[in-house]
C-alpha positions as CSV (number, residue, x, y, z in Angstrom):
1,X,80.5,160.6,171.3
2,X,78.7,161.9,168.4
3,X,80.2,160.5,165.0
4,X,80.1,162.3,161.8
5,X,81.2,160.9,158.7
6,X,82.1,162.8,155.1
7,X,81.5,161.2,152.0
8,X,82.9,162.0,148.7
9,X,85.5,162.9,146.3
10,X,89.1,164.5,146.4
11,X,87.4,167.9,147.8
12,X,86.2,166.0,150.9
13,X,89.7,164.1,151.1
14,X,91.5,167.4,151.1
15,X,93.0,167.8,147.5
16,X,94.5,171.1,146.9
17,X,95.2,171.6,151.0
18,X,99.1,172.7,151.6
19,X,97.7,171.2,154.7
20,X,96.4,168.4,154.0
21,X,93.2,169.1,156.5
22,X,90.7,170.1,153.6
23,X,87.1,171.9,154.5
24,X,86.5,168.9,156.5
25,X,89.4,169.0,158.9
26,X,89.4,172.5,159.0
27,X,85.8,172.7,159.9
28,X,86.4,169.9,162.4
29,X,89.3,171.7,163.8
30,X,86.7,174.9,164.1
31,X,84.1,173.4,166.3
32,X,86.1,171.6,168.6
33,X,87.9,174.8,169.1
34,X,84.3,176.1,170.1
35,X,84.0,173.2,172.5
36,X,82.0,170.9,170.3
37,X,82.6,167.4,170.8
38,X,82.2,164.6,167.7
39,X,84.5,162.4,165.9
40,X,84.6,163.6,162.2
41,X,85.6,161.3,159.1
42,X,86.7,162.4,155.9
43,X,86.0,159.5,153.7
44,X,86.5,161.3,150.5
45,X,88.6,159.8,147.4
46,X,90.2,161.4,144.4
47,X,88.4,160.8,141.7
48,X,84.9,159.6,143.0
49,X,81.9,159.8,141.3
50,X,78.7,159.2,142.5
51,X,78.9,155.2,141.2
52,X,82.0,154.8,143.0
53,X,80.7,156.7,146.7
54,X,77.7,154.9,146.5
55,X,79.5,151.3,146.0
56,X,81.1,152.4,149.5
57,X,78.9,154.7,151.7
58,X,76.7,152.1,153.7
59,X,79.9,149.7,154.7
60,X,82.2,152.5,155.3
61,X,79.6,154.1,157.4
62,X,78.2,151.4,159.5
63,X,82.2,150.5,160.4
64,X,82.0,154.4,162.0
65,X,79.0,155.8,162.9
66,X,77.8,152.3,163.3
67,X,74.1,151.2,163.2
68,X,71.4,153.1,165.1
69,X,70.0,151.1,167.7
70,X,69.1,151.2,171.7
71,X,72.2,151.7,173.8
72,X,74.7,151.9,172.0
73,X,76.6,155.5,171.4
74,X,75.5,159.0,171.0
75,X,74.2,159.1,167.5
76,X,76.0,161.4,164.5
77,X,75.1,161.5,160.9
78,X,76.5,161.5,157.2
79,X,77.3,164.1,154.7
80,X,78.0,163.5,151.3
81,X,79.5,166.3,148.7
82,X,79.7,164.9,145.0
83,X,79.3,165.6,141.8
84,X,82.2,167.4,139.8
85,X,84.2,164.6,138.6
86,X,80.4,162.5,137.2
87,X,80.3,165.7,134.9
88,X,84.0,165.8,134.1
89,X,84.5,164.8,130.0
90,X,86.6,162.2,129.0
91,X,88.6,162.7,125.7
92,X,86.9,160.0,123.6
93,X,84.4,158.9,126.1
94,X,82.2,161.8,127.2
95,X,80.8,162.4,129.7
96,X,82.1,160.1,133.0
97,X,78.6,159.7,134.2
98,X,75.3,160.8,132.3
99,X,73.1,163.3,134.7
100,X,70.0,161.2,134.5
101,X,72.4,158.3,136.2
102,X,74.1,161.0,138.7
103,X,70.6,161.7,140.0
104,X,69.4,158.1,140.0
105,X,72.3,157.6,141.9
106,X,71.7,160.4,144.0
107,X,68.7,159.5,144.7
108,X,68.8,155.8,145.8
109,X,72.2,156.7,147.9
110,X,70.8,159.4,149.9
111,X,67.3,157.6,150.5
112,X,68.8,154.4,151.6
113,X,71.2,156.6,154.3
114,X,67.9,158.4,155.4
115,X,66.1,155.6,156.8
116,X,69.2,155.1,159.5
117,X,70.8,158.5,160.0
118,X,70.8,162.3,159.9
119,X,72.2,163.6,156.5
120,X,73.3,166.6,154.7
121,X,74.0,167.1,151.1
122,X,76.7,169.7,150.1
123,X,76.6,170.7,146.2
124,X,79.9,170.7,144.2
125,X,82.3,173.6,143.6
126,X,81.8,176.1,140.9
127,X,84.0,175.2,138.0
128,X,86.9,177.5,137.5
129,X,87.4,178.8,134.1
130,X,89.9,176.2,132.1
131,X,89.6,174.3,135.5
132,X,92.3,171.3,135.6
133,X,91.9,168.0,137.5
134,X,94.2,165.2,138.7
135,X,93.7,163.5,135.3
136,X,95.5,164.9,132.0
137,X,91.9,163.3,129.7
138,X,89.4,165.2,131.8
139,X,88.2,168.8,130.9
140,X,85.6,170.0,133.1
141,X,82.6,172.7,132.5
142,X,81.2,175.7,134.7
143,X,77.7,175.0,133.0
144,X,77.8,171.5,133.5
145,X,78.3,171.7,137.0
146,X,75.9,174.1,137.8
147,X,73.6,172.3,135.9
148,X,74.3,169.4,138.4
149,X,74.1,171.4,141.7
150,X,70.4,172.9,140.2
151,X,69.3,169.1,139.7
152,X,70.9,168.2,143.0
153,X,68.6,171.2,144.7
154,X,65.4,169.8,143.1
155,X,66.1,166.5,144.4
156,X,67.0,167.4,148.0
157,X,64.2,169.4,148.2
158,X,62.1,166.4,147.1
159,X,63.6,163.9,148.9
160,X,63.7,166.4,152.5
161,X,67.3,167.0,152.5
162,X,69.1,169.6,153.7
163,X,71.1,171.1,150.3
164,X,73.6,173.4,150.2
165,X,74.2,175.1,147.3
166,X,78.0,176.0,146.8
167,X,78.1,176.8,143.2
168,X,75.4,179.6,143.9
169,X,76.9,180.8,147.2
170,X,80.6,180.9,146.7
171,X,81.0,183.4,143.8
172,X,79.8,185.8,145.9
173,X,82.1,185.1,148.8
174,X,85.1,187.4,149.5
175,X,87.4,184.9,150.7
176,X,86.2,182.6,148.2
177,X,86.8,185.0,145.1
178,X,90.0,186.0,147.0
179,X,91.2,182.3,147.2
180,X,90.2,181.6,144.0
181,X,91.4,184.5,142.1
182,X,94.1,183.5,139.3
183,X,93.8,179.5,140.1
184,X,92.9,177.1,137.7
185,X,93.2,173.5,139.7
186,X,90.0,171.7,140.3
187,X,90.1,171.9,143.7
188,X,91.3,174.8,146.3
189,X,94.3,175.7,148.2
190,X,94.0,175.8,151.3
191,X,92.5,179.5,151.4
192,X,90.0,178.2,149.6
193,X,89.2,175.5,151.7
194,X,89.2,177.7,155.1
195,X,86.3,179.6,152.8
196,X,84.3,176.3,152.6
197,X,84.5,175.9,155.9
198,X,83.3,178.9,157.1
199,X,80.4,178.9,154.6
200,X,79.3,175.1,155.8
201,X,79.9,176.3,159.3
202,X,77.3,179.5,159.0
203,X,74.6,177.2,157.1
204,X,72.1,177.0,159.6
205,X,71.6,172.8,159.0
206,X,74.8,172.2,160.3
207,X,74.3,174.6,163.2
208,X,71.5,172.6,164.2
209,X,73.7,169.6,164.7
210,X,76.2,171.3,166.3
211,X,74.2,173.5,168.8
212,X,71.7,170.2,169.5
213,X,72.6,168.5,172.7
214,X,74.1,164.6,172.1
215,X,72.1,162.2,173.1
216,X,72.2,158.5,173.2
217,X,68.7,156.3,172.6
218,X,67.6,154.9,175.9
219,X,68.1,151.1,176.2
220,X,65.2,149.0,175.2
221,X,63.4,151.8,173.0
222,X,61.7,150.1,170.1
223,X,63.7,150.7,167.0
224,X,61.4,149.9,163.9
225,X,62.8,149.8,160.3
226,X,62.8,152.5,158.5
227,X,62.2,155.3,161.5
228,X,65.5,155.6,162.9
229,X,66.6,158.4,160.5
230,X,64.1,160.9,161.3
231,X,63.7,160.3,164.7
232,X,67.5,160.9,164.8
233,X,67.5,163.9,162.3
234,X,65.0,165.6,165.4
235,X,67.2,164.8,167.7
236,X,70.4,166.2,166.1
């Protein structure tokens, strides 16, 4: 069975979900529903930044999607969403986690997880004005974070990853706006998370590994470092 595993912060883990099932489990939820048929993880953690996801990632996803090779199980693929809580300002500290470090981060995290699986990048959330997180010291900016998801685009785009941009696409989302309207939490309720959902679920990426068929590498084909990635990302 095709496994798929979600890294990142709080958003990922669900915060701000009455439900508790986030974009992830609702998105999850969604395509089984449609007859799809994967396992899905959501290995997000309140507070994450892209120092602490990327101390994690490659054990966390070798215990679940495992490592690529001949035989073994249908293959899946990774997406990570981070970002908001690297830009967050700390009274008395600044800023959690430069950008030029986000992006090295980035950069080395989502490299290294190319080489061995698919992968997706999903931008952070558009700051709500006078936003609030799960921490009393931390004041988050709109600008910042923007600012982030426009240096997360260039890299993707460098690096050949699929991006999606969420702090230029949601504004302009009904349910979004709708969900949105009058909060002032970090993260969304669960209205808001149903809107992520459906945004990831039209982006035509994650289509691709939905719609492709599931396949498992035949027995005995050469695996040389450094190739499984792509030749997995075609066949997703």
């Amino acid at each position: 069975m095709r496994r798929i595993c979600f890294f990142g912060d709080g958003l990922v883990a669900g915060q701000g979900d009455e439900t508790g099932l986030g974009w992830v489990g609702r998105l999850c939820a969604i395509e089984r529903s449609a007859g799809r048929t994967f396992s899905g993880y959501a290995l997000g953690i309140e507070g994450n930044t892209s120092r602490d996801i990327q101390a994690r990632w490659r054990s966390e996803a070798e215990r679940r999607a495992g490592v690529p090779r001949a035989g073994v199980f249908t293959t899946g693929g990774l997406v990570f969403s981070f970002g908001v809580h690297d830009m967050a300002e700390v009274q008395g500290r600044g800023i959690r986690v430069p950008l030029p470090e986000v992006l090295a981060n980035a950069e080395e995290m989502l490299s290294e997880a190319r080489e061995a699986w698919p992968v997706l990048w999903i931008g952070p959330l558009p700051s709500l004005p006078g936003a609030t997180g799960p921490y009393p010291a931390e004041t988050f900016s709109g600008a910042r974070t923007v600012a982030l998801s426009t240096a997360f685009r260039d890299l993707a785009r460098d690096l050949a990853i699929p991006y999606l941009d969420l702090c230029s696409l949601l504004p302009s989302d009904p349910a979004w706006r709708q969900a949105s309207a009058g909060r002032s939490d970090l993260f969304p309720d669960g209205a808001g998370h149903q809107a992520i959902a459906a945004v990831v679920r039209r982006w035509a990426p994650w289509r691709t590994w939905m719609e492709a068929p599931q396949r498992v590498i035949p027995a005995g084909t050469p695996q040389p470092a450094g190739s499984a990635g792509s030749r997995l990302q075609d066949q997703l």
